[in-house]
DRENDO-1510 file (C-alpha; in Angstrom, 1 decimal, always signed):
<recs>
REC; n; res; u; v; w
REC; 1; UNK; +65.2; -38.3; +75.6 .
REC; 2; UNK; +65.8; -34.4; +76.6 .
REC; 3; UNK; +62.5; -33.2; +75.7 .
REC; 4; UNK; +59.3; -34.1; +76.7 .
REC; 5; UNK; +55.8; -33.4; +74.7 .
REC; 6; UNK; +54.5; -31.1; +77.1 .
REC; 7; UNK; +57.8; -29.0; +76.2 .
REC; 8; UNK; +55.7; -28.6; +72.5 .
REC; 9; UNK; +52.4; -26.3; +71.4 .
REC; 10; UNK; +49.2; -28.0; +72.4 .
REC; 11; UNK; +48.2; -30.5; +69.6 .
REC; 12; UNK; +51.8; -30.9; +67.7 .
REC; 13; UNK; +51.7; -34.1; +66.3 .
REC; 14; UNK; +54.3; -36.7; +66.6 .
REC; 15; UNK; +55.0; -39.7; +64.7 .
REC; 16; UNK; +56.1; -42.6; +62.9 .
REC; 17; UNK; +56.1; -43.2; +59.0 .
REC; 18; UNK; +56.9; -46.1; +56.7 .
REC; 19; UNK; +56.3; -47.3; +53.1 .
REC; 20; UNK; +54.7; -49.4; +51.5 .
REC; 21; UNK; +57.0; -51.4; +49.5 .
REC; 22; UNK; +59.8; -51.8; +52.7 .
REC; 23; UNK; +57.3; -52.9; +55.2 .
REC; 24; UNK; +53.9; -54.7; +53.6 .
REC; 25; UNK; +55.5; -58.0; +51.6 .
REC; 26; UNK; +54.8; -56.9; +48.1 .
REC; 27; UNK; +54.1; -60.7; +47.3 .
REC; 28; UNK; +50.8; -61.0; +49.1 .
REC; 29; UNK; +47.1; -59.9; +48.2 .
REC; 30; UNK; +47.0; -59.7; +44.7 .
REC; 31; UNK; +49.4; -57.1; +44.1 .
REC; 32; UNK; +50.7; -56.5; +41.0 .
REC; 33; UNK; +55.0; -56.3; +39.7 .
REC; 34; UNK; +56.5; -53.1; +39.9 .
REC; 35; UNK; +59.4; -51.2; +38.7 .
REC; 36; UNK; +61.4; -52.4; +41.8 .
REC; 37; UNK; +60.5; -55.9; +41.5 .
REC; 38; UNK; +62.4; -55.7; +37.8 .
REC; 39; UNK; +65.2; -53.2; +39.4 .
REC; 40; UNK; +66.2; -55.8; +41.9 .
REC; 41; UNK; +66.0; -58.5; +39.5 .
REC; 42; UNK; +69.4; -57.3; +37.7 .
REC; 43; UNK; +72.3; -58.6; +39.1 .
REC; 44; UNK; +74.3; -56.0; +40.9 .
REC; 45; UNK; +71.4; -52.5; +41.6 .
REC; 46; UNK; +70.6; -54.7; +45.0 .
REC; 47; UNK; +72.3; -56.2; +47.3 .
REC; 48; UNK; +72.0; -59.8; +47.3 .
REC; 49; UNK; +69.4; -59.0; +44.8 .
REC; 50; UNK; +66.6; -58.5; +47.9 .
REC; 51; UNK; +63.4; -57.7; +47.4 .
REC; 52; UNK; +60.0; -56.4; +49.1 .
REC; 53; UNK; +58.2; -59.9; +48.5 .
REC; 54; UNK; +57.7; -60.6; +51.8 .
REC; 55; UNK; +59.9; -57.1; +53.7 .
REC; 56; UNK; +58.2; -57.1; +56.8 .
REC; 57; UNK; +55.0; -58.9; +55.9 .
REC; 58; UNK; +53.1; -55.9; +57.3 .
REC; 59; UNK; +50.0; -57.3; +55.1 .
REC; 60; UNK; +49.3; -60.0; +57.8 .
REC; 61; UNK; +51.3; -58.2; +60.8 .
REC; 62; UNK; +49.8; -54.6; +60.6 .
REC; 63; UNK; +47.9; -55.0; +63.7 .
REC; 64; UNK; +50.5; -56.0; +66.0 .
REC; 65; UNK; +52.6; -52.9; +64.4 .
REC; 66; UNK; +50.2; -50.5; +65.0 .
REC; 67; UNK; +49.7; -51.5; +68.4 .
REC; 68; UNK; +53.3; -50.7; +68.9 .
REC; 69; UNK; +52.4; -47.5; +67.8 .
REC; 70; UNK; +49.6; -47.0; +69.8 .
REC; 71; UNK; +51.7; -48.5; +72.9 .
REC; 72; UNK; +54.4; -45.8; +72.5 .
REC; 73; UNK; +51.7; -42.8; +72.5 .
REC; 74; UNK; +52.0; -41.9; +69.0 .
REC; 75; UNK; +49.2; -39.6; +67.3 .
REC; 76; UNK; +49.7; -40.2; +63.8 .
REC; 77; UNK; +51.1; -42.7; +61.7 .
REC; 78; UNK; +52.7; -42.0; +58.3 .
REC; 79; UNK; +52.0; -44.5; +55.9 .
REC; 80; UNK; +52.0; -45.0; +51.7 .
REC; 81; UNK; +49.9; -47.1; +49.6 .
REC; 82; UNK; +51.0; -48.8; +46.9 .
REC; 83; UNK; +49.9; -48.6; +43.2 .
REC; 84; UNK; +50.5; -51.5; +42.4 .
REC; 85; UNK; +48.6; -53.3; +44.9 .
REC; 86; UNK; +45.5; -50.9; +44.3 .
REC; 87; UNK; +45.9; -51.5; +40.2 .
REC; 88; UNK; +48.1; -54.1; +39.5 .
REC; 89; UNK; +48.4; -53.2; +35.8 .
REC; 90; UNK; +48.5; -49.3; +37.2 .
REC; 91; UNK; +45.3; -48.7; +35.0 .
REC; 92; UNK; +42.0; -50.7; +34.6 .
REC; 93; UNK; +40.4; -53.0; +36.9 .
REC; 94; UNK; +41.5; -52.4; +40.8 .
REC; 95; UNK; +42.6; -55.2; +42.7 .
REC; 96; UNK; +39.8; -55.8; +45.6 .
REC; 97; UNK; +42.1; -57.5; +48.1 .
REC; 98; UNK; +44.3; -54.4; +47.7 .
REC; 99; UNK; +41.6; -51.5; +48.8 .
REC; 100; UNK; +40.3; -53.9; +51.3 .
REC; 101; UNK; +43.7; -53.9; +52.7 .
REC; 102; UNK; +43.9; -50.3; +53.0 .
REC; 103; UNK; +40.7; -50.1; +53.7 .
REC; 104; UNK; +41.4; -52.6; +57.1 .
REC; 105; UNK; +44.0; -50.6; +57.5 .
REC; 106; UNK; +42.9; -47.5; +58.1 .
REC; 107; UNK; +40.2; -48.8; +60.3 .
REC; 108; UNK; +42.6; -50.2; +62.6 .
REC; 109; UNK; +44.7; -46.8; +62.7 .
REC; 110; UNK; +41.1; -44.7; +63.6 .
REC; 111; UNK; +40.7; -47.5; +66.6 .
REC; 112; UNK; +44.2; -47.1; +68.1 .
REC; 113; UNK; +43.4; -43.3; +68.1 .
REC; 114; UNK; +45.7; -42.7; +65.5 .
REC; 115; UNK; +45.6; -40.3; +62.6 .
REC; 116; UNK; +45.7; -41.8; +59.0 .
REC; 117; UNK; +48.5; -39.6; +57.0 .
REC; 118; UNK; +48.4; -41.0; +53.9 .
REC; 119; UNK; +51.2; -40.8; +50.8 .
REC; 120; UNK; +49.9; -41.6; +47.6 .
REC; 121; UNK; +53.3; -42.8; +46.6 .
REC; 122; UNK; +56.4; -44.4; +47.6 .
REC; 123; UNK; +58.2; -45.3; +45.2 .
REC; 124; UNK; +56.8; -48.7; +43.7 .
REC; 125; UNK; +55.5; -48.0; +40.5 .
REC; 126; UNK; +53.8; -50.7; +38.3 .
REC; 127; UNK; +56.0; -52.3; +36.1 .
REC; 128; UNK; +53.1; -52.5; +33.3 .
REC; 129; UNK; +53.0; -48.3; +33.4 .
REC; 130; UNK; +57.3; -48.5; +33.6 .
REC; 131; UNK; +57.1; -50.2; +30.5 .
REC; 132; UNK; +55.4; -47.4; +28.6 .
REC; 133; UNK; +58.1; -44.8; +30.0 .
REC; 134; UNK; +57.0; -44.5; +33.2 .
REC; 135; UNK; +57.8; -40.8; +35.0 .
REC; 136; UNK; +59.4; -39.7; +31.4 .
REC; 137; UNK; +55.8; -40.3; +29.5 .
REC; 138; UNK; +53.7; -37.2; +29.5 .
REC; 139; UNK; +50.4; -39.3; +30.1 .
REC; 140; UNK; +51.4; -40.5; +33.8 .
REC; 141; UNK; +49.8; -37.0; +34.9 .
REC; 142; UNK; +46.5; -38.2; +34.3 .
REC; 143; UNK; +47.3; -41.9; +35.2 .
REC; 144; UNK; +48.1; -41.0; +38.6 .
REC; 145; UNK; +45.0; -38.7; +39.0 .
REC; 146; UNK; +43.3; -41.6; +38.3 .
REC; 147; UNK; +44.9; -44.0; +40.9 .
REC; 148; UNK; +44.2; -40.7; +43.3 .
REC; 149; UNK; +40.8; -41.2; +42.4 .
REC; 150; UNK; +40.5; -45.2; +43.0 .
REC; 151; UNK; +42.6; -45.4; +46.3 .
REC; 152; UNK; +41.0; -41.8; +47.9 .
REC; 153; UNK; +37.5; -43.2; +46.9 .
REC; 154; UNK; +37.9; -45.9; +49.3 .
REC; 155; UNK; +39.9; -44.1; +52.3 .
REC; 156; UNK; +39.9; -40.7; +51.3 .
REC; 157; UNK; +36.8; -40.0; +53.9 .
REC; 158; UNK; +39.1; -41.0; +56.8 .
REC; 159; UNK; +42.7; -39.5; +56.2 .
REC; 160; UNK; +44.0; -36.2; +58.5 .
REC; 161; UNK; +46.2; -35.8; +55.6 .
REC; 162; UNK; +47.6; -36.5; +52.2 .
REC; 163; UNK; +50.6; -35.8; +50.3 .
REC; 164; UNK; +50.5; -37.3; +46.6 .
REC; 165; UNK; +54.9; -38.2; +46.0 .
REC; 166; UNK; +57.4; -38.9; +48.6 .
REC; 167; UNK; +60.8; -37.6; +47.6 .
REC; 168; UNK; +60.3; -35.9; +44.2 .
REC; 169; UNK; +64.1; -35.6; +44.2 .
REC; 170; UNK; +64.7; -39.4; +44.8 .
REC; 171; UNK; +61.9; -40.5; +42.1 .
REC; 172; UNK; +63.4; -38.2; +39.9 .
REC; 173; UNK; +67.0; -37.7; +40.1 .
REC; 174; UNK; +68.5; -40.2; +42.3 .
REC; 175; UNK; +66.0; -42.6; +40.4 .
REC; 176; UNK; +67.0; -41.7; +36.2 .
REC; 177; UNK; +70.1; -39.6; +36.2 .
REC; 178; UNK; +72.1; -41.0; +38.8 .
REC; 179; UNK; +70.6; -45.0; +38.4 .
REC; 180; UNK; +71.0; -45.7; +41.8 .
REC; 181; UNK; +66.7; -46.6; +42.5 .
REC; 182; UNK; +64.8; -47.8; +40.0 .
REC; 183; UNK; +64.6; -47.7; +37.2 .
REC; 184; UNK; +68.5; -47.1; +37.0 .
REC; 185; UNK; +68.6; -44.7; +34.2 .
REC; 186; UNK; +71.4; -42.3; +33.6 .
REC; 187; UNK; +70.3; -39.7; +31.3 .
REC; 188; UNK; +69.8; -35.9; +31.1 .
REC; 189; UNK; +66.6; -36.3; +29.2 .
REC; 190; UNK; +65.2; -38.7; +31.2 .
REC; 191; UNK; +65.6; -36.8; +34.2 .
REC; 192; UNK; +64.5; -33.6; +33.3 .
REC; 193; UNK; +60.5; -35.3; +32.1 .
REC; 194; UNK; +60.3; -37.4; +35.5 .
REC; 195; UNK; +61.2; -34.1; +37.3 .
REC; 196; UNK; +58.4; -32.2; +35.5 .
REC; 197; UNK; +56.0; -35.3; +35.1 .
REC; 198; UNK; +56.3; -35.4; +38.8 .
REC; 199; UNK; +55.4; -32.4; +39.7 .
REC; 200; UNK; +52.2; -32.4; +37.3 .
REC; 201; UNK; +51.2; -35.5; +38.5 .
REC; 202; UNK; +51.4; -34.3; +42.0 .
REC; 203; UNK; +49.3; -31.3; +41.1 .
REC; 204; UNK; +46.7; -33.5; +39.1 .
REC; 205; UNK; +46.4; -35.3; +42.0 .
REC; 206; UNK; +45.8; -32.3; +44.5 .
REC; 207; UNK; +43.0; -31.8; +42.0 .
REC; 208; UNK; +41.3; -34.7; +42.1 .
REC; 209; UNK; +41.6; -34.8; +46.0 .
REC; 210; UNK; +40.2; -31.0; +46.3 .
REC; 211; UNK; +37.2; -32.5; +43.4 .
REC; 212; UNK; +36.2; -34.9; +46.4 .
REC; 213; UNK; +35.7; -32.4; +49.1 .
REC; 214; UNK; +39.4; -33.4; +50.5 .
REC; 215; UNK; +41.2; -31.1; +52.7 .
REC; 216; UNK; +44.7; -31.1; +54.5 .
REC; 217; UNK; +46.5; -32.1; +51.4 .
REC; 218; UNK; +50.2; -31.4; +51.3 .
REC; 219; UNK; +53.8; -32.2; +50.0 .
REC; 220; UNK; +56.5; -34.0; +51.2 .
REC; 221; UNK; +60.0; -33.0; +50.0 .
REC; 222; UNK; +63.6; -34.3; +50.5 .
REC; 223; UNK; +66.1; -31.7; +52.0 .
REC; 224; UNK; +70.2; -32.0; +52.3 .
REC; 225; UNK; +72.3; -29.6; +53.1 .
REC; 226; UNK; +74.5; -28.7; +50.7 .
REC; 227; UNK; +78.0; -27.4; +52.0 .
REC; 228; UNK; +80.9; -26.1; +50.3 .
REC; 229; UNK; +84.1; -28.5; +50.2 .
REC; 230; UNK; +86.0; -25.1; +50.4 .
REC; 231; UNK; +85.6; -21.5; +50.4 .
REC; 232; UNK; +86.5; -21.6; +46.8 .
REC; 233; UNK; +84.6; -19.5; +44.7 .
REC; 234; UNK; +83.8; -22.7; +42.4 .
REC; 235; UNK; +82.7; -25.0; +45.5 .
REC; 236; UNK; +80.1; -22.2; +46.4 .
REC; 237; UNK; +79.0; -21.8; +42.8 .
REC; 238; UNK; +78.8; -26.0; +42.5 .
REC; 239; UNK; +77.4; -26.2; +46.5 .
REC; 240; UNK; +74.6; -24.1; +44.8 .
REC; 241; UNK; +73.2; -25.9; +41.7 .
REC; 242; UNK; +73.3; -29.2; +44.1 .
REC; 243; UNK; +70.7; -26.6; +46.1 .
REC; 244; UNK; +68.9; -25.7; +43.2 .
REC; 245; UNK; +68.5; -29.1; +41.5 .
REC; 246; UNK; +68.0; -30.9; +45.3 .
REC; 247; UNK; +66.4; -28.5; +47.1 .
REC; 248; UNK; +64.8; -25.5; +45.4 .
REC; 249; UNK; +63.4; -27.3; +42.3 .
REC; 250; UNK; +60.2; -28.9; +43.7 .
REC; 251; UNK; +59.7; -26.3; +45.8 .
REC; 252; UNK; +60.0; -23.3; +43.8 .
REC; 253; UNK; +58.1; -25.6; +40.9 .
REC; 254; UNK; +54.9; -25.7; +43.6 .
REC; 255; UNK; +55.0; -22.2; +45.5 .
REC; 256; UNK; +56.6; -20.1; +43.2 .
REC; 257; UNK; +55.4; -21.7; +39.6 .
REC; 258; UNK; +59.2; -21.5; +38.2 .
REC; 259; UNK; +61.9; -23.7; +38.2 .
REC; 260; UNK; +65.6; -22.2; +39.4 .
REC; 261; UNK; +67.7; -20.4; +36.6 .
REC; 262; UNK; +70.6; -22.7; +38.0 .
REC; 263; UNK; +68.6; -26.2; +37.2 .
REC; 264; UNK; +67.7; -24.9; +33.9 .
REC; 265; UNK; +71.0; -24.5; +32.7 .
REC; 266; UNK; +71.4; -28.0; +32.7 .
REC; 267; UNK; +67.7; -29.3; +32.3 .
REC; 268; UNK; +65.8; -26.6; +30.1 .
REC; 269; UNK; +66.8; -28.1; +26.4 .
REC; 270; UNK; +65.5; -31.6; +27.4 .
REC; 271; UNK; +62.2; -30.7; +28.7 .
REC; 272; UNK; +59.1; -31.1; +27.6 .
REC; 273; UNK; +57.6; -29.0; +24.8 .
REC; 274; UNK; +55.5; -26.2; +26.5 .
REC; 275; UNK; +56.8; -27.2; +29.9 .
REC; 276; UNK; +55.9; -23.2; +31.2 .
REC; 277; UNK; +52.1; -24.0; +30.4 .
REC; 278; UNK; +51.8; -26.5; +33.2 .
REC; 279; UNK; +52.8; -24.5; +36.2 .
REC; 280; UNK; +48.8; -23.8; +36.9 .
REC; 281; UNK; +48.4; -27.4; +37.6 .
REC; 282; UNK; +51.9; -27.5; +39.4 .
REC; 283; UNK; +51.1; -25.0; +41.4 .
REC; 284; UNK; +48.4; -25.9; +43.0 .
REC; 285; UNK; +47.5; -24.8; +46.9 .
REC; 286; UNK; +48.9; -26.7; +49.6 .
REC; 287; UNK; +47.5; -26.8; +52.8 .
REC; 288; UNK; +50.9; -28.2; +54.7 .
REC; 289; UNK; +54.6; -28.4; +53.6 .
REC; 290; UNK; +56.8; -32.2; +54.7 .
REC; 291; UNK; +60.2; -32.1; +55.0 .
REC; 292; UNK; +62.3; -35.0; +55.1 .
REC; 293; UNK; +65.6; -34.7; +56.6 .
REC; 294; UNK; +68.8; -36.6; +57.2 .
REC; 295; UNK; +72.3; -35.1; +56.2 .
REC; 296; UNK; +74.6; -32.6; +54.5 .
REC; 297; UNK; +76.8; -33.1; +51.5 .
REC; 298; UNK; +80.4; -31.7; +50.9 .
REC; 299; UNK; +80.0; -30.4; +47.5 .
REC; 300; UNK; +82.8; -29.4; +45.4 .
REC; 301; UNK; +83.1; -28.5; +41.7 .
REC; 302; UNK; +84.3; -30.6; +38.8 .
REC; 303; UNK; +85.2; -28.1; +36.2 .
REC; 304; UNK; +85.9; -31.4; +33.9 .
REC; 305; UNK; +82.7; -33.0; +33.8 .
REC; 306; UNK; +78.9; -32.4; +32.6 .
REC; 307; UNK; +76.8; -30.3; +34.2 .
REC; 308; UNK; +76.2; -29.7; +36.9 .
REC; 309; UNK; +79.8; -30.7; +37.1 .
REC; 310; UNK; +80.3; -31.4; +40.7 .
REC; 311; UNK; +81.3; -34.1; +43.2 .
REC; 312; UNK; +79.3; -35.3; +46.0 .
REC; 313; UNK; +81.9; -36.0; +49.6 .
REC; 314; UNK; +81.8; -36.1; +53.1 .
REC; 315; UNK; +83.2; -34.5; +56.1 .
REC; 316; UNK; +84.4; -34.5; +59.2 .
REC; 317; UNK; +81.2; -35.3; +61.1 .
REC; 318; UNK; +80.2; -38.3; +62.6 .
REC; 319; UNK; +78.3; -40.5; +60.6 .
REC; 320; UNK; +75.6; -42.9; +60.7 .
REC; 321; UNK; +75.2; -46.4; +59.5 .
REC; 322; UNK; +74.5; -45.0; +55.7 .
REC; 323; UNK; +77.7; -43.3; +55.6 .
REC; 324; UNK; +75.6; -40.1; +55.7 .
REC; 325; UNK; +77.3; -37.0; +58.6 .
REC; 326; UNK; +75.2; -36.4; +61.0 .
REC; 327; UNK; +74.4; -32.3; +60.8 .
REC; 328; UNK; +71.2; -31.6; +63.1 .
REC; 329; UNK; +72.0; -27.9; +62.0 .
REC; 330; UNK; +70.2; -29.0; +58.5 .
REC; 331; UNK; +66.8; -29.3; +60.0 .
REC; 332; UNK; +66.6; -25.9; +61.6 .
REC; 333; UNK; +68.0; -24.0; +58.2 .
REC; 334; UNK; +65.9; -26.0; +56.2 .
REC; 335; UNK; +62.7; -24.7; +58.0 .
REC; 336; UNK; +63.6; -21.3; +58.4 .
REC; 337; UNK; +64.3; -21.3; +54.6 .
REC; 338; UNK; +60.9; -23.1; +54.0 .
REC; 339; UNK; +59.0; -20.9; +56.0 .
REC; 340; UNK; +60.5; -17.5; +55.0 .
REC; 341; UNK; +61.2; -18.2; +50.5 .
REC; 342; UNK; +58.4; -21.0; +50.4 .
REC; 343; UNK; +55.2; -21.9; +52.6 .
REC; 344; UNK; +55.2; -18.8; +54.3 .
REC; 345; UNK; +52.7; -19.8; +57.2 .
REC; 346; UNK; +51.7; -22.7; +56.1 .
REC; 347; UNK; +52.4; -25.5; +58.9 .
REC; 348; UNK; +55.4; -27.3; +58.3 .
REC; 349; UNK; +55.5; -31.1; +59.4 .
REC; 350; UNK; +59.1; -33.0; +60.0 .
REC; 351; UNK; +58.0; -35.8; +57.9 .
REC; 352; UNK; +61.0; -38.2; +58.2 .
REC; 353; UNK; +64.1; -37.9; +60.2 .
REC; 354; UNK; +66.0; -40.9; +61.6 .
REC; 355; UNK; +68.9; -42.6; +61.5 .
REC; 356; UNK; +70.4; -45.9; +60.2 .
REC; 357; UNK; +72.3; -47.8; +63.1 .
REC; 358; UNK; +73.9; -51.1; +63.3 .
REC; 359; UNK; +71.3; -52.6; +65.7 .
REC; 360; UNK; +72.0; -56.0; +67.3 .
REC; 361; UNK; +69.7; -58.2; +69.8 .
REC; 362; UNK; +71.8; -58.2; +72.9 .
REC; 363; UNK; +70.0; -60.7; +75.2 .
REC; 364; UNK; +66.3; -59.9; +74.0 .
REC; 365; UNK; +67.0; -56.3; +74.1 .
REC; 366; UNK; +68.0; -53.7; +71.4 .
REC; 367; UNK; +70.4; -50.8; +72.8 .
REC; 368; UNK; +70.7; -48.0; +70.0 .
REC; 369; UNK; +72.0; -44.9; +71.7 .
REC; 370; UNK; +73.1; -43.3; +69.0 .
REC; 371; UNK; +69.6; -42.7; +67.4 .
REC; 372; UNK; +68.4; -41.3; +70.7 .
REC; 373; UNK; +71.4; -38.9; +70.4 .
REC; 374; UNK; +70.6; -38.0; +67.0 .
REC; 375; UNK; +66.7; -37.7; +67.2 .
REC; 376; UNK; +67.7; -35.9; +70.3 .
REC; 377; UNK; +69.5; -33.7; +68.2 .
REC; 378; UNK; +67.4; -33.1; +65.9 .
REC; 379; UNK; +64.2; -32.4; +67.8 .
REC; 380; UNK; +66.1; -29.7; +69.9 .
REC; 381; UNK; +66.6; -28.3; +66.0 .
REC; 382; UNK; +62.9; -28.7; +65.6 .
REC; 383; UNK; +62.4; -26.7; +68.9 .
REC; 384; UNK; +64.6; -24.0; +67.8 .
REC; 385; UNK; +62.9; -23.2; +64.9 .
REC; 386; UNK; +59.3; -23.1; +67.0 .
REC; 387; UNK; +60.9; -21.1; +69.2 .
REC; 388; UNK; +62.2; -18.6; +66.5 .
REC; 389; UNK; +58.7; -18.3; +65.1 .
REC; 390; UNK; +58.3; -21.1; +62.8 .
REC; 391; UNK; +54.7; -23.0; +62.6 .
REC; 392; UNK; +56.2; -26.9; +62.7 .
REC; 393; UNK; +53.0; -28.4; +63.7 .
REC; 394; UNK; +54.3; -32.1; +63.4 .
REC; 395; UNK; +57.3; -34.7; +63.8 .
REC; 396; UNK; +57.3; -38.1; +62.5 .
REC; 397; UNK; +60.2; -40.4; +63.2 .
REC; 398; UNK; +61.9; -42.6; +60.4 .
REC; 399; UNK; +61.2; -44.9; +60.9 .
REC; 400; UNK; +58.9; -47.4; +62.9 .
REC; 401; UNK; +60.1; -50.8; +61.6 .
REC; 402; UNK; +63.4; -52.0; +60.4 .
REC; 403; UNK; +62.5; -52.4; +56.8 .
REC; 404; UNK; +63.6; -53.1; +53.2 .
REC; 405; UNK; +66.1; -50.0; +52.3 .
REC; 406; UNK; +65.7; -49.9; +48.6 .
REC; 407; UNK; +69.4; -50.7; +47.2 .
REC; 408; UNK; +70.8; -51.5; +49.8 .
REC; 409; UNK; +68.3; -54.4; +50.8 .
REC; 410; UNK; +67.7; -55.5; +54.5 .
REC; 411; UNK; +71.1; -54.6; +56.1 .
REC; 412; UNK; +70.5; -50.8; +57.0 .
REC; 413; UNK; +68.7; -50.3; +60.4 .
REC; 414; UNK; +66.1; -47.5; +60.2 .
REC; 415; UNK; +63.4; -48.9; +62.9 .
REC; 416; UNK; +62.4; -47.8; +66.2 .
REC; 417; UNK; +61.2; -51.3; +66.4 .
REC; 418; UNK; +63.6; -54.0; +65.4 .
REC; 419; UNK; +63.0; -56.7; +63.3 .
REC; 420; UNK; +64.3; -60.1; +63.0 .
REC; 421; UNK; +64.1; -61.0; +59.5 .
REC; 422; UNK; +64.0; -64.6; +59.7 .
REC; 423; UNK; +61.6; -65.1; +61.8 .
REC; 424; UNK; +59.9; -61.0; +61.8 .
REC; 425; UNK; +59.7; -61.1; +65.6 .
REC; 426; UNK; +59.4; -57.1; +66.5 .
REC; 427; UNK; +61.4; -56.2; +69.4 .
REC; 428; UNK; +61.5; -52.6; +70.5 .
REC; 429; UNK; +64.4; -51.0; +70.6 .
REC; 430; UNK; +65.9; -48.6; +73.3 .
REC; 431; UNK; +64.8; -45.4; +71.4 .
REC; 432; UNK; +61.4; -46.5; +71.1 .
REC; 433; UNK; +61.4; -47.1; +75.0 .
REC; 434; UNK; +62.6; -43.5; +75.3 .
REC; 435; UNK; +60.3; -42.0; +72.7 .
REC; 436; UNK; +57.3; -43.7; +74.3 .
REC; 437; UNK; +58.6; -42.1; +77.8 .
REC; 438; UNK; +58.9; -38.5; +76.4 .
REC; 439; UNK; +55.9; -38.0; +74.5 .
REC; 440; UNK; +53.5; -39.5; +77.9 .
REC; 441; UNK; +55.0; -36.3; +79.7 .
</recs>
């Protein structure tokens, strides 16, 4: 690596984050179906119709994994619970195994020295709360506050931080209008309740977590940099509704207790009645801002088809694994804009930011030179923006395991840690050899 930690302010924290789902083996300990279990199930939304049942089998493995993380000088690990594991049916009766887990969890982080930074969510919502509407029914606000409640009871008195939703954008959009995560929908309507639903329930849960004496509680949002195909005047104009609806939507929804003019175009006629009255609980105080970060789109309008009647390309830019261009620029501007339109000085953590690389076992080792390029990259981003006056207090890498990539099942390579999933033998990886080397000088 070309940075070292010493090169950062005294106590910046860095990193490693997972999920739930991808890594823990969704078919152990009593946990109950979800959404994704169902999503997967339908020929053709996964390939080779792969599921989290066994992912990683983190469940059983986690202490080995988090020695890796202790062994590579991490300070903080970045990790979800399920709700499905903690309440199978996503309401009622919790599932003992499940908070014991968590609960054996944690523990073992707190021994390694390393700080618990929990997500409330992840993405793997009960199938038995997906069957009454799930994101799109107006009662999931209070459902999730109640999880909050069950799962922070148990661990709550041991996290440095929490964040309620990863990714409102990819629970919401990605997830109901364009079908690609479960549940697959494609529909306005839909879209426009999860996207407000979400951000209530985030806010519910905030409350409940600040009604136990919690502090350090935060958000964690998805950015991508949305560039103009051209300099038409009608790729800037689309370039900015992808913005509005990727970008500025959550955010503005928390900090600002608005959604943009530009999303509501689109959205306004399908959301819920009254949707202005619930900003209070939206916006409730943050203590931290998370920004996830990978890539840019080329955006350029579609004058033919429905709003926000644009199409999605990509440029001339390398690319990694994904398909996704590789623009370390992104970070920086996405930072700068969080700090100066959004959080103000709130700290700012870099949440998630990796790469997806064709990894291969090349006589027991793992060369992957092109993540240390890009996290390379992007750190130096991350040091720009410190340098320019921006309170980035944290960086957590994307990921520590190979692991179960949603759609696209076990073929993309996120890990710092390879995995061999056969037999789930862990094997470092080049990057995490160099991580472990910059952050002990």
């Amino acid at each position: 690596m070309n940075f070292k930690r010493s090169d950062f302010p005294a106590g910046f924290l860095f990193g490693a984050a997972t999920s739930s789902y991808q890594i823990e083996g969704h078919a152990f300990g009593g946990a109950g179906p979800t959404h994704w279990d169902s999503f997967a199930a339908t020929p053709g939304n996964v390939v080779r119709a792969e599921t989290g049942a066994t992912a990683c089998d983190h469940y059983h493995r986690y202490e080995e994994d988090l020695d890796l993380m202790q062994a590579a000088g991490f300070d903080a690990y970045r990790f979800s619970t399920s709700w499905a594991r903690v309440l199978p049916e996503g309401r009622g009766t919790p599932n003992a195994e499940g908070l014991d887990f968590y609960d054996r969890l944690t523990d073992a982080m707190l021994e390694r020295g390393l700080r618990p930074c929990a997500t409330l969510y992840h993405w793997e919502l009960p199938q038995a709360l997906a069957d009454q509407g799930g994101w799109r029914n107006a009662d999931m606000p209070e459902w999730f506050a109640d999880f909050t409640h069950v799962i922070m009871g148990r661990i709550g008195d041991r996290m440095h931080s929490v964040a309620p939703i990863n990714e409102p954008w990819c629970v919401t959009w990605l997830s109901h209008f364009l079908g690609i995560h479960a549940p697959g929908m494609r529909d306005i309507r839909a879209t426009a309740r999860a996207m407000h639903h979400v951000l209530k329930s985030h806010g519910r849960a905030i409350e409940v977590m600040r009604d136990m004496g919690m502090t350090n509680l935060g958000g964690v949002f998805n950015m991508e940099a949305a560039l103009p195909a051209s300099s038409s005047r009608d790729d800037f104009a689309a370039a900015a509704r992808y913005d509005a609806y990727y970008n500025r939507f959550f955010l503005q929804g928390i900090f600002q207790r608005s959604y943009p003019e530009l999303v509501l175009e689109g959205l306004e006629p399908h959301l819920p009645a009254n949707w202005q009255d619930d900003f209070a609980t939206i916006g409730q105080p943050l203590d931290w801002v998370g920004l996830n970060y990978y890539t840019c789109k080329r955006i350029s309008a579609d004058p033919e088809a429905a709003w926000p009647s644009l199409r999605e390309g990509v440029g001339p830019l390398p690319q990694t694994q994904m398909g996704w261009e590789i623009y370390p620029q992104g970070l920086h501007d996405f930072i700068m804009r969080t700090a100066k339109e959004y959080a103000g000085d709130l700290p700012i953590l870099i949440t998630e930011n990796g790469m997806a690389n064709g990894d291969m076992l090349v006589s027991g080792a793992v060369p992957d030179q092109p993540r240390i390029d890009y996290l390379n990259a992007h750190i130096a981003e991350v040091r720009r923006a410190i340098d320019e006056g921006a309170n980035v207090q944290g960086y957590f890498c994307w990921s520590l395991l190979d692991n179960y990539e949603w759609s696209l099942g076990y073929e993309k390579r996120f890990g710092l840690v390879h995995v061999d999933f056969d037999t789930l033998k862990r094997t470092p990886k080049a990057s995490y050899d160099a991580l472990k080397l910059a952050l002990s000088r």
